[in-house]
C-alpha positions in Angstrom: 13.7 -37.6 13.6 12.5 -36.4 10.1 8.9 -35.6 12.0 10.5 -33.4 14.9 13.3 -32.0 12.1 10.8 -29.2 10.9 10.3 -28.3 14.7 14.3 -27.7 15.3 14.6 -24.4 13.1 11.4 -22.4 14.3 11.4 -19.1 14.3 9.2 -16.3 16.0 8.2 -13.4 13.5 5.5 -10.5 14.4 3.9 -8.4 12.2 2.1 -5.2 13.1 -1.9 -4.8 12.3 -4.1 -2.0 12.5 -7.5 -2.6 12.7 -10.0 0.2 11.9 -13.9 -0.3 12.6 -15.3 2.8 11.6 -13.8 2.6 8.3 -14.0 -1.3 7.9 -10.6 -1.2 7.3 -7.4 -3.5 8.3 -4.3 -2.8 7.5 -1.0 -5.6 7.9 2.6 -5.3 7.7 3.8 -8.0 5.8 4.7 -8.6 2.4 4.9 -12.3 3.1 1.8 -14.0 1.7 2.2 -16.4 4.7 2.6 -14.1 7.5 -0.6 -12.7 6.2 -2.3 -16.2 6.2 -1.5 -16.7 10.0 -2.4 -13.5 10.9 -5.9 -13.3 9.5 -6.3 -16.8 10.4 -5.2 -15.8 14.4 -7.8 -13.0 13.9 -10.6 -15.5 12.4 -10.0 -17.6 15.7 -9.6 -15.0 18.3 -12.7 -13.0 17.3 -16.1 -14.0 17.0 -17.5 -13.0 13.5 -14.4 -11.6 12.1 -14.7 -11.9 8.5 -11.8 -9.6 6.7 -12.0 -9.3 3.0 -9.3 -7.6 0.2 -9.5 -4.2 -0.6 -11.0 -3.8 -3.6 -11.5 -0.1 -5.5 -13.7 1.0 -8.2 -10.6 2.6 -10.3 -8.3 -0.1 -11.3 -4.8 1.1 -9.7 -2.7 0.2 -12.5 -4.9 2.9 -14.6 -4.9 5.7 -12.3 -1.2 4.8 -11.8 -0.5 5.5 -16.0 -3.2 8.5 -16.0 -1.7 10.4 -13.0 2.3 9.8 -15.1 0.6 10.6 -18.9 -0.8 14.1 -16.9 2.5 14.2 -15.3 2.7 17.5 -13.4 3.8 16.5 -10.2 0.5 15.6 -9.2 -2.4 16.7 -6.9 -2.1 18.6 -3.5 -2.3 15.5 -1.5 -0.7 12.4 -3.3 2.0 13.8 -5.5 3.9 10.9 -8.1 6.9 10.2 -7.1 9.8 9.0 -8.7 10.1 5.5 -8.7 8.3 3.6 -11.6 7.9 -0.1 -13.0 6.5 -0.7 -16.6 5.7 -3.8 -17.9 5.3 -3.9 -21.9 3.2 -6.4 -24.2 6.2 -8.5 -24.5 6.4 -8.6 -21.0 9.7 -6.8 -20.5 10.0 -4.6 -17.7 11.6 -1.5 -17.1 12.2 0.8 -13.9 13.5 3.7 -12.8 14.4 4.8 -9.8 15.0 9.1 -9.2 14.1 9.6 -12.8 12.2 12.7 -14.6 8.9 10.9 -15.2 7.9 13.6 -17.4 11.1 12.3 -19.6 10.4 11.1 -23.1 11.4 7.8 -22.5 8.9 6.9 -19.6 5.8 8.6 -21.8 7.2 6.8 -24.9 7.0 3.5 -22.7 3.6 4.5 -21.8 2.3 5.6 -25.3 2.7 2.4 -26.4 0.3 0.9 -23.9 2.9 -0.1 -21.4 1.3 -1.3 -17.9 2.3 0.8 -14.9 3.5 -2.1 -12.2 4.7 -0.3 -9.3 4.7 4.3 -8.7 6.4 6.2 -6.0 4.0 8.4 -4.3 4.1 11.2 -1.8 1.0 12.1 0.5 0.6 15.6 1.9 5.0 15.7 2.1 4.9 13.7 5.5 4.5 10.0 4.1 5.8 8.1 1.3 5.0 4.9 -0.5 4.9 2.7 -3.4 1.7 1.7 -4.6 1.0 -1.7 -6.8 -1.3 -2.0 -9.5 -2.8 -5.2 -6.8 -3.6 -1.6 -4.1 -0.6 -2.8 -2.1 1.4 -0.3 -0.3 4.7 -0.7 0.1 7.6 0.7 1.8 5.5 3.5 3.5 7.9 5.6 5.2 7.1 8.4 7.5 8.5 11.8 8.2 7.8 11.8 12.1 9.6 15.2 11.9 7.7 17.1 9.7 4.4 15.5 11.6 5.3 16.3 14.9 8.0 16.4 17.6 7.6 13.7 20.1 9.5 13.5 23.3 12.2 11.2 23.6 10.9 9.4 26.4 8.4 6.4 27.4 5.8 7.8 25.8 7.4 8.7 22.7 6.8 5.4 21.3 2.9 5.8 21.8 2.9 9.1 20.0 5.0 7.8 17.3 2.2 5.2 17.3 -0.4 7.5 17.3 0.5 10.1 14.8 1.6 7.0 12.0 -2.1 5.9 13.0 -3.7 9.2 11.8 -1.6 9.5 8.8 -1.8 6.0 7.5 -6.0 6.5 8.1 -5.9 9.9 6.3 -3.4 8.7 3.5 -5.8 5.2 2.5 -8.9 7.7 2.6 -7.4 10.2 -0.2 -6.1 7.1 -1.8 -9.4 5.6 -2.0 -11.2 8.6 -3.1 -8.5 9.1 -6.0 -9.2 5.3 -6.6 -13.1 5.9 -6.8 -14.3 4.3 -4.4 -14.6 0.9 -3.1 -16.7 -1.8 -3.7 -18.8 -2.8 -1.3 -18.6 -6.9 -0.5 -21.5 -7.7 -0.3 -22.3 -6.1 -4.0 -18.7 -8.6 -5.3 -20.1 -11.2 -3.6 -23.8 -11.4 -4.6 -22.8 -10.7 -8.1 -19.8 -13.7 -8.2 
C-alpha cells in the first residue's frame, strides 16, 4: 500500500516550450524547478543529440538592473523600466515596491548604498511586459495581443495568437540580450571550468 500510495494522487501538468534553432535558444514556461527537470529530460530522450544549456550573458542582470534604475529616465526605446522593484540590502533585508516612482529618493537611497537589485518590471517596445531576475529569468511576461495585432475570433485565432507571442518573445530576448552584452558562448564556459 505505502508503494502504490504515491501513485494515487498523480496529477498531469503541461508546460509550454519554444524551441528556437536559429538562435540556439529554448525558452520554458515553468517556474517550477521540477517541471523544468522533466521537460528537458523528455527533450534529452526524445531527440537525438539534444544538449540544452542555461542562458548565460556577458552583463551580469542584477547590474544592468541597478544601472538602468540609478540612470532612471524611463529607459531606452525598446525595454523601458518598469515599476515593480525588489532590493536586497547587505543585511539581507528586502524591500519592494510595486507602482512606485523609481526615480523616488527612497529607491536611489536604497541603491546608493549598494543595495542589490533582485527582481525589475520591464516594458518592451509597449506590447509586452515582464519581470526580469538578477538569475535572467523572465517572469510574468504578459502580452498586449491588442496593440500587436487583431486576430479573428475564430479557429485560427489561437495559431495567430501563437504566432504573433512567438515573434515578440524572439524579438524581446534578442534586445534583452544585446542590453545584457552578449552571451557567452558554451563551449568558451565550458573549456575554461
Amino acid at each position: 500500500m505505502l508503494e502504490l500510495l504515491p501513485q494515487a494522487f498523480t496529477k498531469d501538468s503541461t508546460a509550454l516550450v519554444l524551441l528556437d534553432p536559429d538562435h540556439d535558444r529554448m525558452v520554458v514556461d515553468t517556474t517550477s524547478s521540477s517541471m523544468l527537470d522533466g521537460v528537458l529530460t523528455t527533450l534529452c530522450k526524445a531527440i537525438t543529440g539534444f544538449a540544452p544549456h542555461p542562458w548565460v550573458t556577458l552583463d551580469n542582470p542584477a547590474s544592468w538592473m541597478a544601472k538602468r534604475l540609478m540612470d532612471f529616465d524611463g529607459g531606452a526605446v525598446t525595454l523601458i523600466v518598469g515599476r515593480d522593484l525588489v532590493l536586497e540590502n547587505d543585511m539581507g533585508r528586502r524591500v519592494s515596491w510595486a507602482n512606485a516612482d523609481l526615480g523616488a529618493d527612497d529607491v536611489q537611497g536604497n541603491l546608493m548604498a549598494g543595495a542589490a537589485v533582485l527582481r525589475m518590471g520591464v516594458e518592451f517596445s509597449g506590447r509586452t511586459e515582464f519581470t526580469l531576475t538578477d538569475s535572467v529569468q523572465l517572469n510574468g511576461i504578459a502580452f498586449d495581443l491588442a496593440a500587436m495585432a487583431q486576430p479573428d475570433e475564430d479557429a485560427e485565432g489561437w495559431r495567430a495568437d501563437a504566432e504573433l507571442m512567438t515573434a515578440e518573445l524572439g524579438l524581446l530576448l534578442g534586445e534583452l540580450e544585446a542590453e545584457l552584452g552578449g552571451r557567452w558562448d558554451y563551449q568558451d564556459i565550458t573549456a575554461a571550468a
